[in-house]
N, C-alpha and C positions, 0 to 999 in steps of 0.2 A: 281149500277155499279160505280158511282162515289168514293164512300166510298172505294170500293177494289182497285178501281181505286189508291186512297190517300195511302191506306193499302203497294199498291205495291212499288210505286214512294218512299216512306218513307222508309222502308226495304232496296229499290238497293241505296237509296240515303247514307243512313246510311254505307251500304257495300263498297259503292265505295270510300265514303269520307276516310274511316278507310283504305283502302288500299292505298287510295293516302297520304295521311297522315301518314303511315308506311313508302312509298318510300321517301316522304319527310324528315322524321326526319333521320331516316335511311343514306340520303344525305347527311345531315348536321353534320352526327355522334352524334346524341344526344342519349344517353343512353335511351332501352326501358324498364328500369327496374321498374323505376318508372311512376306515371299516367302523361300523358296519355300514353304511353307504352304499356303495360300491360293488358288495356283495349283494344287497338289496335289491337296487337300480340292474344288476345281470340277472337276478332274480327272476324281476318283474315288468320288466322293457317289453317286453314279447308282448304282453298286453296291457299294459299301462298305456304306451304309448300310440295304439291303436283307437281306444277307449276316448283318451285324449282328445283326437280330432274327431271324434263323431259327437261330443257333447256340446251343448250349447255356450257359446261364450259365455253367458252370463255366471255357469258351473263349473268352465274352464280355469275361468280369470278372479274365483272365490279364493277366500285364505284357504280352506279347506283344500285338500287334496283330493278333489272329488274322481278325477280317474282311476287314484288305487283304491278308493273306496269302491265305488263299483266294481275295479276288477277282483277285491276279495270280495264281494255279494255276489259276482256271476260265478267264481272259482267254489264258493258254498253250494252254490246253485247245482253247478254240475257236478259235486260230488254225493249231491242229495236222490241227484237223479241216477247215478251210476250205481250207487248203494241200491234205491229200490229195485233199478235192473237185475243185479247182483244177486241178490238175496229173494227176489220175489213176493218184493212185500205188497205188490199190487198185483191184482188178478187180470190182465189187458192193459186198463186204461188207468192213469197214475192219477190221483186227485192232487192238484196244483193248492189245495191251501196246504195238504201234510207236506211236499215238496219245500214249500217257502216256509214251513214249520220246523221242518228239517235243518234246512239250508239257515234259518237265524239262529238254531241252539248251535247248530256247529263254528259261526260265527262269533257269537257269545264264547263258548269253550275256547278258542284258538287266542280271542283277545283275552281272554280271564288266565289262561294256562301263559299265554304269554308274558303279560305283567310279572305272572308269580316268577317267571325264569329270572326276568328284570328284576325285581325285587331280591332275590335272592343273590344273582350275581350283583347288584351294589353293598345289600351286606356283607358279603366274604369280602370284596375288593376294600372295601373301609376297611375291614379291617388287617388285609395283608398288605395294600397297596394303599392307601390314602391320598396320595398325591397324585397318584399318574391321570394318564391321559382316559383311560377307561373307566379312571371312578368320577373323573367330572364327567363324562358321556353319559354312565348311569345315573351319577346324579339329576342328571337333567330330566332325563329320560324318567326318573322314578318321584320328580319334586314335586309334581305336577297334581299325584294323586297323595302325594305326604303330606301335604302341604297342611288340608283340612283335618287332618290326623292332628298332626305337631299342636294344633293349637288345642287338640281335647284332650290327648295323649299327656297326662305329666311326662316329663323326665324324673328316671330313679337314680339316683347313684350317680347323676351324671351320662348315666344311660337312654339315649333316644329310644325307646320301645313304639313308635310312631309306625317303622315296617312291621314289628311282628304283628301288630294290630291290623296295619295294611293286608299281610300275608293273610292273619286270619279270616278276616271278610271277603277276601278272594277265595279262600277254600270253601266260604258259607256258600260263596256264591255259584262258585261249580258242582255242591252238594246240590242244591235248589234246580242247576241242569239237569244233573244228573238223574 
């Protein structure tokens, strides 16, 4: 049970991050032509784009990427529900606020565990790779939330300490999920 257990958690984890990771860049306007893009959009087409034409223009045609936004809240949703199935943490009938209590920490987790991956791969890449094409991608990708850091954060030594600060209030923060 455990193993399916990992099997499942691994699969919605994978699902959700690729959908929030679509609204994300998507937000930023970063081109999805190239990876991660690409990988993203085969990801998450299947229900992005269904999601898509069932919303109202007016959520369609937002800066917001509101169709992978919902389909990482529906993709929370039913891993919330297949957990309680799984595991039998309701006796019949499933009460729908633990459901969507569920379904938001695991959505919280996936974004917060996902930054940190992002966070982390721009630090190693600055520092093996500085130039290329992946550390401006991270860069972008990670300026967003450094930004209001950089300006409380001194520099030491010439040293930006603005991600590990980052890093650390992302760990407060999936402490506080957890």
């Amino acid at each position: 049970m455990r193993v399916v257990s990992f099997l499942l958690e691994t699969a919605f984890y994978l699902l959700i991050g690729a959908s929030l990771l679509r609204a994300y860049m998507n937000w930023l306007r970063i081109s999805m032509t190239a990876q991660p893009g690409t990988f993203v959009m085969a990801l998450t087409n299947w229900l992005v784009k269904p999601l898509r034409r069932m919303l109202p223009q007016t959520l369609a045609r937002s800066k917001v990427d509101s169709g992978s936004l919902f389909a990482a809240a529906l993709l929370s949703l039913v891993y919330a529900l297949l957990a309680a199935l799984m595991f039998g943490w309701f006796d019949g009938d499933v009460p729908l606020l633990a459901l969507l209590a569920f379904a938001i920490k695991m959505l919280l987790r996936v974004a917060l565990q996902a930054l940190t991956i992002l966070v982390f791969g721009y630090v190693i890449i600055s520092w093996v790779q500085p130039g290329s094409y992946g550390h401006g991608l991270l860069s972008r990708l990670v300026e967003p939330p450094l930004a209001p850091l950089r300006r409380i954060v001194p520099m030491i030594g010439g040293i930006d300490l603005s991600a590990m600060a980052l890093l650390l209030l992302l760990q407060v923060g999936l402490m506080l999920l957890g």
